[in-house]
mmCIF file of the C-alpha atoms, coordinates in Angstrom:
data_MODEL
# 
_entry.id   MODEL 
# 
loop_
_atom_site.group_PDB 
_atom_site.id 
_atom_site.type_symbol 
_atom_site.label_atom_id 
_atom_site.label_alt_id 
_atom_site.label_comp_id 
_atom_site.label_asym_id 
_atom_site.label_entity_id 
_atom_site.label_seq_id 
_atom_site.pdbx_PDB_ins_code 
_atom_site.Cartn_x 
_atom_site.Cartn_y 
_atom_site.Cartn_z 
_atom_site.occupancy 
_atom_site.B_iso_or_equiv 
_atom_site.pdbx_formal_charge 
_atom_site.auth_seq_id 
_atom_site.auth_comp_id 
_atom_site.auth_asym_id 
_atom_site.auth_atom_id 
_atom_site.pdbx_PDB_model_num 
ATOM 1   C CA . UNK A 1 1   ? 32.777 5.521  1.827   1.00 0.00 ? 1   UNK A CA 1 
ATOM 2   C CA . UNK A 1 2   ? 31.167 8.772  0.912   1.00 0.00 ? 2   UNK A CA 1 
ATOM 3   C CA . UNK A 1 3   ? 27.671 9.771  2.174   1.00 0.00 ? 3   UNK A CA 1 
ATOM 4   C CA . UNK A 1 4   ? 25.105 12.376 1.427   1.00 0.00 ? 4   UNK A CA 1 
ATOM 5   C CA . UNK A 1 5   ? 22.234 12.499 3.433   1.00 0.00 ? 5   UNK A CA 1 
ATOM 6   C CA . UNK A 1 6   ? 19.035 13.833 1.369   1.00 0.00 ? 6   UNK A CA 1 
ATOM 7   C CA . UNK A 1 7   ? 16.115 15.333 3.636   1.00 0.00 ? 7   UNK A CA 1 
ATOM 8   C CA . UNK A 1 8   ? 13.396 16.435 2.863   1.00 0.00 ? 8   UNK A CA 1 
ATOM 9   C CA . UNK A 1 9   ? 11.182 18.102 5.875   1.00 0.00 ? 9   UNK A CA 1 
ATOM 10  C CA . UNK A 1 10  ? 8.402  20.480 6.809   1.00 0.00 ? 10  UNK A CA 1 
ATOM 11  C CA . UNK A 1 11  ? 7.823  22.913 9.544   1.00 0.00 ? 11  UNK A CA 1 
ATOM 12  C CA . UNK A 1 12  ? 4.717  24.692 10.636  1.00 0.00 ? 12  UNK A CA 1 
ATOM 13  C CA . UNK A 1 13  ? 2.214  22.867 11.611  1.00 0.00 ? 13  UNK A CA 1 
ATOM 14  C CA . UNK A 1 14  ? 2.395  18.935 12.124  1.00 0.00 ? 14  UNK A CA 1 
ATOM 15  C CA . UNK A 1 15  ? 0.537  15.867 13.173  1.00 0.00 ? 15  UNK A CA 1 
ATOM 16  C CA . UNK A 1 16  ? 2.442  15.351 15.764  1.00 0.00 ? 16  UNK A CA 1 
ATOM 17  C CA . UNK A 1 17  ? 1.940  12.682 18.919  1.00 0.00 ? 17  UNK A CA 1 
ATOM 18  C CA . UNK A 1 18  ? -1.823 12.527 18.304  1.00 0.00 ? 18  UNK A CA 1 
ATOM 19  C CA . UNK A 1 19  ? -2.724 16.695 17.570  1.00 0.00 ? 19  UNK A CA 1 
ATOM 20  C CA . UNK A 1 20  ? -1.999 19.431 15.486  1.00 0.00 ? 20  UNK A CA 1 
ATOM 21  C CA . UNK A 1 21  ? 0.407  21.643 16.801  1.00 0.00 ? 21  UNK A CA 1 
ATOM 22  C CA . UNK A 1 22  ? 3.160  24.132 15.200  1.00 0.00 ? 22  UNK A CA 1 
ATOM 23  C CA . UNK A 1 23  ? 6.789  23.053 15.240  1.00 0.00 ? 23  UNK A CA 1 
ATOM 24  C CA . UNK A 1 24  ? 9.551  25.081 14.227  1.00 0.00 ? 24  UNK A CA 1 
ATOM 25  C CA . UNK A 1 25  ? 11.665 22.404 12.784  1.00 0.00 ? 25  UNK A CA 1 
ATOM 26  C CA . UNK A 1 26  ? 10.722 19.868 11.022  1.00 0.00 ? 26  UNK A CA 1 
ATOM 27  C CA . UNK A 1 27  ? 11.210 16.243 12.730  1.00 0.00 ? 27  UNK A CA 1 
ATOM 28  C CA . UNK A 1 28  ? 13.055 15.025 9.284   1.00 0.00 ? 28  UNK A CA 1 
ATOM 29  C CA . UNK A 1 29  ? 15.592 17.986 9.703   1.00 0.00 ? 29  UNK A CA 1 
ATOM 30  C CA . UNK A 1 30  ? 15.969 16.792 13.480  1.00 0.00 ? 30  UNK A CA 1 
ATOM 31  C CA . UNK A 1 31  ? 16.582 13.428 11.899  1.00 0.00 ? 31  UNK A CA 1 
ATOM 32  C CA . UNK A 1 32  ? 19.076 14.614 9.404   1.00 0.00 ? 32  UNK A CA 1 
ATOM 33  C CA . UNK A 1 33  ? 20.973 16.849 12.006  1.00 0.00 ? 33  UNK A CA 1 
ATOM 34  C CA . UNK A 1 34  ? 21.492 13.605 14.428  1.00 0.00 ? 34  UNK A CA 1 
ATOM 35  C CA . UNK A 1 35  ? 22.686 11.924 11.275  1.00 0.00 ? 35  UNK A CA 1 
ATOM 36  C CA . UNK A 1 36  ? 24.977 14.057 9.915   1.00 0.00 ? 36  UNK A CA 1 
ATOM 37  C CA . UNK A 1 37  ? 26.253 14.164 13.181  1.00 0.00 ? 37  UNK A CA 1 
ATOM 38  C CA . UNK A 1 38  ? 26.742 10.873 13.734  1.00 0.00 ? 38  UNK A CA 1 
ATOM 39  C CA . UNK A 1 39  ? 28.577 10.210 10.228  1.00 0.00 ? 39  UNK A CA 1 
ATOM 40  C CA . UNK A 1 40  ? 29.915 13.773 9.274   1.00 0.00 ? 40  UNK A CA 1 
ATOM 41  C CA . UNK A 1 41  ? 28.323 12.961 6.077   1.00 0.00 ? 41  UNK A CA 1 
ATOM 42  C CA . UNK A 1 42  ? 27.231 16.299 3.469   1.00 0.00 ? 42  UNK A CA 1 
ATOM 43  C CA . UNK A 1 43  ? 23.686 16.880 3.240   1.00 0.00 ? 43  UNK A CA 1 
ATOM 44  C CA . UNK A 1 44  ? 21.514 18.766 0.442   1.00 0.00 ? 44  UNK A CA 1 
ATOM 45  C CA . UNK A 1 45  ? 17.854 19.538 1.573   1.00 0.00 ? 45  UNK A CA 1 
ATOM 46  C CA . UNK A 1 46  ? 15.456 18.686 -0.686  1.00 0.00 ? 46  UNK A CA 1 
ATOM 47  C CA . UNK A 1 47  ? 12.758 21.439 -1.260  1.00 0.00 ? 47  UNK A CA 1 
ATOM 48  C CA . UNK A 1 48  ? 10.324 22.131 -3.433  1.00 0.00 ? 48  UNK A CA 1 
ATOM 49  C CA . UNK A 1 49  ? 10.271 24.958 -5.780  1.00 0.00 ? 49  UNK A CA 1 
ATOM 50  C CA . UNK A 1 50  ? 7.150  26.348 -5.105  1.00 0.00 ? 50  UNK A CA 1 
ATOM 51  C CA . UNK A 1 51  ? 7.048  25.041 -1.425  1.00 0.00 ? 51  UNK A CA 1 
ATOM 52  C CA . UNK A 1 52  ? 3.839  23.918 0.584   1.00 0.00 ? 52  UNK A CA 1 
ATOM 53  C CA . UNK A 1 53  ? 1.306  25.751 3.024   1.00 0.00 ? 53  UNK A CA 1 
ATOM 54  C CA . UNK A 1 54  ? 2.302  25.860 6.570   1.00 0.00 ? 54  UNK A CA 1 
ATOM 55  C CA . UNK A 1 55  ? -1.275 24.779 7.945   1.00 0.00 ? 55  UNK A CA 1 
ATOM 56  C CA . UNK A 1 56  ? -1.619 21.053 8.295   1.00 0.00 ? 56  UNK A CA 1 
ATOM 57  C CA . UNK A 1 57  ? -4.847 20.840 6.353   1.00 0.00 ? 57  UNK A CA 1 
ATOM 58  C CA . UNK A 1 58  ? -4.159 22.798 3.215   1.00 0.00 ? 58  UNK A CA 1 
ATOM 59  C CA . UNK A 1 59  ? -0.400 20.455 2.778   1.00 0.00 ? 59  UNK A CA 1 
ATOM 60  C CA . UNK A 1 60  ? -2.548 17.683 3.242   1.00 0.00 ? 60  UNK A CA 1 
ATOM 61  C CA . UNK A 1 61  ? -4.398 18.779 0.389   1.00 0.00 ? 61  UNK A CA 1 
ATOM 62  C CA . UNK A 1 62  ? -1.395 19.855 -1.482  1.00 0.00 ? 62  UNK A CA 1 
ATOM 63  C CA . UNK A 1 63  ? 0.454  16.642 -1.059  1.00 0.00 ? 63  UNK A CA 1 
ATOM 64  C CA . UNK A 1 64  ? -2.606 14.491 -1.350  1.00 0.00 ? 64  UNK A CA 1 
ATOM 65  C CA . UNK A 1 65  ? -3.280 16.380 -4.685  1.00 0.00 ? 65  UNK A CA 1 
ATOM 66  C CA . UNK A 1 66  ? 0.479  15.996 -6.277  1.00 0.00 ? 66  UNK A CA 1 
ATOM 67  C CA . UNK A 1 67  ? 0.085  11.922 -5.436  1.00 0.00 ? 67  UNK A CA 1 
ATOM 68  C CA . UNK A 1 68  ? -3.251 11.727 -6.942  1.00 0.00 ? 68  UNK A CA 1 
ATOM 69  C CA . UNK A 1 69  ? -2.021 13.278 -10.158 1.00 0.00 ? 69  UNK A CA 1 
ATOM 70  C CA . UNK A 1 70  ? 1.319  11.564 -10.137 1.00 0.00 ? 70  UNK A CA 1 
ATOM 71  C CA . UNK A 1 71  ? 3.293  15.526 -10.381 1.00 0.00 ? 71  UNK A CA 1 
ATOM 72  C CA . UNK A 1 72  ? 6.859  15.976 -9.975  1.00 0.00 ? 72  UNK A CA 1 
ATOM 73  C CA . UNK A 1 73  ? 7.478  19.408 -8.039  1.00 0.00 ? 73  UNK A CA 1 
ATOM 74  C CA . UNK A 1 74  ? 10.956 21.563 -9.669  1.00 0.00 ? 74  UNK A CA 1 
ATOM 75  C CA . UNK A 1 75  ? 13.182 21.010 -6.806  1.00 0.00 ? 75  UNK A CA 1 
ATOM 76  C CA . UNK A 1 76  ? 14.075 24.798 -5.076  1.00 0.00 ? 76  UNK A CA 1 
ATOM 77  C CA . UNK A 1 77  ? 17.712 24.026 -5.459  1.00 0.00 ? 77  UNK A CA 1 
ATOM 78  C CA . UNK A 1 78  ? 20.278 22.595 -8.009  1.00 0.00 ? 78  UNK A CA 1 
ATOM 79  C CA . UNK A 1 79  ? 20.745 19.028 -7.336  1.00 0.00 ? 79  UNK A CA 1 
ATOM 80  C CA . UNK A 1 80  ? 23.964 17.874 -6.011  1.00 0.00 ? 80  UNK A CA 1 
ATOM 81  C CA . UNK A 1 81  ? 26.669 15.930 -8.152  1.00 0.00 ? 81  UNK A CA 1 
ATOM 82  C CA . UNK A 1 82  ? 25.809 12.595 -6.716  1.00 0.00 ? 82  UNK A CA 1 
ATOM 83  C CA . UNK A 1 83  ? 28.494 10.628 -8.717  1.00 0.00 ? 83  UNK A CA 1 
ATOM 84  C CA . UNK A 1 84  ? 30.939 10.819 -6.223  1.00 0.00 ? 84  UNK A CA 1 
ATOM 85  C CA . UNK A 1 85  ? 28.479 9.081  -3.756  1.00 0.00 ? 85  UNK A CA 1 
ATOM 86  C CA . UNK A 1 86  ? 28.312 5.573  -2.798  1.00 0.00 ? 86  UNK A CA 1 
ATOM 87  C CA . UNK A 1 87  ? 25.693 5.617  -0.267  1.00 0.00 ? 87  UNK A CA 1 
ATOM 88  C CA . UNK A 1 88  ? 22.308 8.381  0.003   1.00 0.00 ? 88  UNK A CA 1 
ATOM 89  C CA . UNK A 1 89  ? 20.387 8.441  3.534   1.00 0.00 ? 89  UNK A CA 1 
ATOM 90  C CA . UNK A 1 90  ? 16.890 10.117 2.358   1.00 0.00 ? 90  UNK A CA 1 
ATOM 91  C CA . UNK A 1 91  ? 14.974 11.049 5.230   1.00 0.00 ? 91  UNK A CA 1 
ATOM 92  C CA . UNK A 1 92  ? 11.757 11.986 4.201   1.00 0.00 ? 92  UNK A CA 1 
ATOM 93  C CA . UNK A 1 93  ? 7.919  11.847 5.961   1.00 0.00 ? 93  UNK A CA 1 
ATOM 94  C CA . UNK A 1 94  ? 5.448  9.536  5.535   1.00 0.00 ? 94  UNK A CA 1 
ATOM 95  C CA . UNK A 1 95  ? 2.901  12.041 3.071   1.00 0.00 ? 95  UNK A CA 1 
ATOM 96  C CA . UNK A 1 96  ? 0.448  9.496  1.198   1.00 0.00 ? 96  UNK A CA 1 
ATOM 97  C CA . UNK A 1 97  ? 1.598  6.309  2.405   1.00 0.00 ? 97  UNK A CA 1 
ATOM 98  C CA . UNK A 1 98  ? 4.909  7.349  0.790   1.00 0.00 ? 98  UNK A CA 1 
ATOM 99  C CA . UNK A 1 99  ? 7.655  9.958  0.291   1.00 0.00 ? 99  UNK A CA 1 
ATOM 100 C CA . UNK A 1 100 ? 6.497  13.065 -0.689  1.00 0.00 ? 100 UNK A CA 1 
ATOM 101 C CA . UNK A 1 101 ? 6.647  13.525 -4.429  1.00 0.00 ? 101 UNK A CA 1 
ATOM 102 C CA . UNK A 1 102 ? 9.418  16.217 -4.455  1.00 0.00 ? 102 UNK A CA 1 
ATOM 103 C CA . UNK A 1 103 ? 11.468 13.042 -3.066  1.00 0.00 ? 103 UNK A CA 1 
ATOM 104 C CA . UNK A 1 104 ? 10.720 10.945 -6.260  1.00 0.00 ? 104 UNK A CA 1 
ATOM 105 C CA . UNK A 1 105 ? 11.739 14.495 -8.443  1.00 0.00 ? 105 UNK A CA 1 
ATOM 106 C CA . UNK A 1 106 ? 15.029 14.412 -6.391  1.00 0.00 ? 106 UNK A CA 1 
ATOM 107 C CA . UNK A 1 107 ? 15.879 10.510 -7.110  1.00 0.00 ? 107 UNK A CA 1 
ATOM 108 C CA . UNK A 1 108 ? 14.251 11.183 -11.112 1.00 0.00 ? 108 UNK A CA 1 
ATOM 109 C CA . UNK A 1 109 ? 16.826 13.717 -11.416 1.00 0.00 ? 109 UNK A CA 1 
ATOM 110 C CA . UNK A 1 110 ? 20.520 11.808 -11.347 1.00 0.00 ? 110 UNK A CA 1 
ATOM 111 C CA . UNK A 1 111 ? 21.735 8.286  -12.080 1.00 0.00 ? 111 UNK A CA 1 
ATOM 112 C CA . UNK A 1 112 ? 21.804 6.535  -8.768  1.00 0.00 ? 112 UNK A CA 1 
ATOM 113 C CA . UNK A 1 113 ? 22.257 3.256  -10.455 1.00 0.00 ? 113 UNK A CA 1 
ATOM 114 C CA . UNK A 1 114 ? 24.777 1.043  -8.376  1.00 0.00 ? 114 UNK A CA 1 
ATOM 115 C CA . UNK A 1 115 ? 24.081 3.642  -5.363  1.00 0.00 ? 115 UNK A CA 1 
ATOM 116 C CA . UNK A 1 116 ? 23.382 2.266  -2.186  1.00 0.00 ? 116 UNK A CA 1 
ATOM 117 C CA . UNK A 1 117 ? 20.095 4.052  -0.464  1.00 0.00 ? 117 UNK A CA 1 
ATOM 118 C CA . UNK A 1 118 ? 18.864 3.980  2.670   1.00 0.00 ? 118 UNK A CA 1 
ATOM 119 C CA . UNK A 1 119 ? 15.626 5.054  3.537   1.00 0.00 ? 119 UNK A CA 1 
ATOM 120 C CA . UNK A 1 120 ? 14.669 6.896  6.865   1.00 0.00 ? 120 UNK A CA 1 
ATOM 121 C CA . UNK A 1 121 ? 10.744 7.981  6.898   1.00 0.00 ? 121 UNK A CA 1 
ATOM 122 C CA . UNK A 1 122 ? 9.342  9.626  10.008  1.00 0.00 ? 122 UNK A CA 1 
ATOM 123 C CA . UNK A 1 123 ? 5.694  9.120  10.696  1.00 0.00 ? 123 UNK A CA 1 
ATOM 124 C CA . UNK A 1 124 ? 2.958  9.176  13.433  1.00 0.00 ? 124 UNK A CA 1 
ATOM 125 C CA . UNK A 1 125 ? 1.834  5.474  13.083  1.00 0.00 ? 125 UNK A CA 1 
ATOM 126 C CA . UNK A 1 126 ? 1.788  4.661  9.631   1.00 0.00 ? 126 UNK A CA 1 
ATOM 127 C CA . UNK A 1 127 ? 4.987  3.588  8.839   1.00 0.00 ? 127 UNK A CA 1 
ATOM 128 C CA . UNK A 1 128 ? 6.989  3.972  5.811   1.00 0.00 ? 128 UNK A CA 1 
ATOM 129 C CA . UNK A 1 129 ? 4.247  2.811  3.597   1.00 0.00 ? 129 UNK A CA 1 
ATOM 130 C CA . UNK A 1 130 ? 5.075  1.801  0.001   1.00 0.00 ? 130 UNK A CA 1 
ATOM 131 C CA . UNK A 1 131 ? 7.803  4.483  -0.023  1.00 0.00 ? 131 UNK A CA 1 
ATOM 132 C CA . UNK A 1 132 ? 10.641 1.972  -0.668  1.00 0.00 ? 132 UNK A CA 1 
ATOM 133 C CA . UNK A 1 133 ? 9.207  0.669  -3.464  1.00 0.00 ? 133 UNK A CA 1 
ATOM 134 C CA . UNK A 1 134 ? 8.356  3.864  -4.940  1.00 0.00 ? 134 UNK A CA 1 
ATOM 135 C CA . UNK A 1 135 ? 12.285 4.983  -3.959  1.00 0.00 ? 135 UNK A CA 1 
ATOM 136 C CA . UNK A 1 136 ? 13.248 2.115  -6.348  1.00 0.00 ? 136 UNK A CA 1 
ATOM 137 C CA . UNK A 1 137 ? 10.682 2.656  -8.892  1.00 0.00 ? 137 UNK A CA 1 
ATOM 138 C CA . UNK A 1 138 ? 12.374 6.438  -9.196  1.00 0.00 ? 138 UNK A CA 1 
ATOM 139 C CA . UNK A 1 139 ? 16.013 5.363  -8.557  1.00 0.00 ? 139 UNK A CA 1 
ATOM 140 C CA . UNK A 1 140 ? 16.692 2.896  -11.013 1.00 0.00 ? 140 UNK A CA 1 
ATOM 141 C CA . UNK A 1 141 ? 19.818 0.604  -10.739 1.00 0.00 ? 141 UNK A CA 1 
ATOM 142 C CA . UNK A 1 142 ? 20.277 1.654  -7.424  1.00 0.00 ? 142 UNK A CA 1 
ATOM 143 C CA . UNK A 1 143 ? 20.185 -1.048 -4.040  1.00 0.00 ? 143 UNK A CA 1 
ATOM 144 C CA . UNK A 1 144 ? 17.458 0.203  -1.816  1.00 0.00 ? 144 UNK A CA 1 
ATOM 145 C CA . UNK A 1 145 ? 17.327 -1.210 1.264   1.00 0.00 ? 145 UNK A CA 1 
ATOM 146 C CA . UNK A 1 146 ? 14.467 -1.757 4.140   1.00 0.00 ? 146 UNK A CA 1 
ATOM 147 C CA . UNK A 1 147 ? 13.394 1.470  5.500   1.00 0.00 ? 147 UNK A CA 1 
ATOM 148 C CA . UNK A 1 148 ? 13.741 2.693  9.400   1.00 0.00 ? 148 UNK A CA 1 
ATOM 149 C CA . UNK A 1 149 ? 10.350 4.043  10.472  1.00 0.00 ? 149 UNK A CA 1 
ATOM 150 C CA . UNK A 1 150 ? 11.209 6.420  13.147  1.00 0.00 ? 150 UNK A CA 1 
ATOM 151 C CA . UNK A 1 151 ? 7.587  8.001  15.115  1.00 0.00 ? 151 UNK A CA 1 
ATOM 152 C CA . UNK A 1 152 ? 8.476  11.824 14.587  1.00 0.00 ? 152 UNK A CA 1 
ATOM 153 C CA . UNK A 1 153 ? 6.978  12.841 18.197  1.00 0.00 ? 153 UNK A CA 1 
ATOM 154 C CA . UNK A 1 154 ? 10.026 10.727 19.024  1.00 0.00 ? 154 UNK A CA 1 
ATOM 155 C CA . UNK A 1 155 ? 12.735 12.359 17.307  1.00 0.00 ? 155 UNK A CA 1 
ATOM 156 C CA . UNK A 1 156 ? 14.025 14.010 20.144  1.00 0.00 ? 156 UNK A CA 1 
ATOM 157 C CA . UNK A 1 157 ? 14.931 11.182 21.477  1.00 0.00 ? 157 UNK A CA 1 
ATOM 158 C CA . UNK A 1 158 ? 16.059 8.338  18.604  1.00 0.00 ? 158 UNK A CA 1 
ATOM 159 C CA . UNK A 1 159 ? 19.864 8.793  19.168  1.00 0.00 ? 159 UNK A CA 1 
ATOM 160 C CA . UNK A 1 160 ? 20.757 5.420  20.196  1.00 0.00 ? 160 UNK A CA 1 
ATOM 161 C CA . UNK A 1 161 ? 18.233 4.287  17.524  1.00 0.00 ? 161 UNK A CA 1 
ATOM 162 C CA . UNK A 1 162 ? 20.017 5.840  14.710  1.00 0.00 ? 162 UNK A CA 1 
ATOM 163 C CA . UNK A 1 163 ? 23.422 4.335  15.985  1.00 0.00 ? 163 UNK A CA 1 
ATOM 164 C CA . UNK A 1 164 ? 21.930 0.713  16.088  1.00 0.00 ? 164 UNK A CA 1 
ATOM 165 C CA . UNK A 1 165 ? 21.077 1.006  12.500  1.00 0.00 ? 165 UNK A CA 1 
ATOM 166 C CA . UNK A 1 166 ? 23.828 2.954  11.537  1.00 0.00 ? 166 UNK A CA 1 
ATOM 167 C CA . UNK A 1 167 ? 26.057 -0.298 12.704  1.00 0.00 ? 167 UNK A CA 1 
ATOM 168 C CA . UNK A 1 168 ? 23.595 -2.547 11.509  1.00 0.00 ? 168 UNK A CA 1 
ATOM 169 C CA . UNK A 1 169 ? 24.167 -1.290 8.152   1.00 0.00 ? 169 UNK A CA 1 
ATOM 170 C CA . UNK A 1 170 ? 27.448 -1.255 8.187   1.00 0.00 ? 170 UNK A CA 1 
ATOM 171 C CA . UNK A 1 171 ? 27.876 2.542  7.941   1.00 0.00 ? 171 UNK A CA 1 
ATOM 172 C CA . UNK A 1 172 ? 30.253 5.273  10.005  1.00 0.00 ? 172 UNK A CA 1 
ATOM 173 C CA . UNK A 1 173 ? 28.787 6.266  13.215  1.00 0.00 ? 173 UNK A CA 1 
ATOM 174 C CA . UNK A 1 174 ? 30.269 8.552  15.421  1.00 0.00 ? 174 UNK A CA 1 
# 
């Protein structure tokens, strides 16, 4: 079983466990460093072309103003050749009640039909939102499963978290 992990993350400054404050790595990347450790699968970042402020308030704005008008950033880098893939973890944030929209530009991009994808949004209490359905409105043909909702104050500590639903699901760990 091959695996690619897509991320996408953002440092700077956060909501994180009830305040602003600045981190220097986004809790996504943590996410997608545990899990690429865990299954030794490749990973592509996925970043936006033009990138987004790193005050909290002004990529609110930005990400609240991409969702409103329904815009598809360019993606910084080329995407990966993901027909040799049978599985994709995206890790992404909750932005919008949903993946930010450089995550649906990533998933627009290829054929992920008969793909299986597994969502993993962090968030600080909203959950993953509507971002699976939006996932499988942008990766048609694919199998999207349930997302894991991981609280991204918690990252730190969601080891044995990511194992359980690594095994749950069936894919390597460790």
């Amino acid at each position: 079983m091959k695996i690619l992990i897509a991320y996408f993350s953002h440092k700077g400054e956060n909501y994180f466990g009830g305040r602003i404050v600045r981190i220097e790595k986004g809790n996504t990347a943590v996410v997608a460093d545990k899990l690429r450790a865990l299954t030794g699968a490749d990973v592509y970042e996925i970043r936006s072309r033009d990138g987004y402020p790193e005050t909290y308030k002004q990529t609110v704005a930005a990400a609240v103003a991409e969702h409103s008008a329904g815009i598809r950033p360019a993606l910084a880098d080329k995407m990966p050749d993901v027909s040799g893939y049978d599985v994709v973890i995206a890790a992404y944030p909750n932005w919008c009640g949903t993946s930010p929209m450089a995550v649906r530009t990533f998933f627009e991009s290829a054929d992920f039909s008969g793909k299986r994808i597994f969502p993993v949004c962090t968030h600080e209490g909203s959950g993953a939102g509507t971002s699976e359905t939006d996932i499988r409105e942008s990766a048609a043909g694919a199998d999207v499963k349930r997302p894991l909702a991981i609280v991204g104050s918690n990252v730190g500590g969601c080891d044995e978290t990511l194992e359980s639903w690594l095994k749950a699901n069936a894919l390597p760990c460790g």
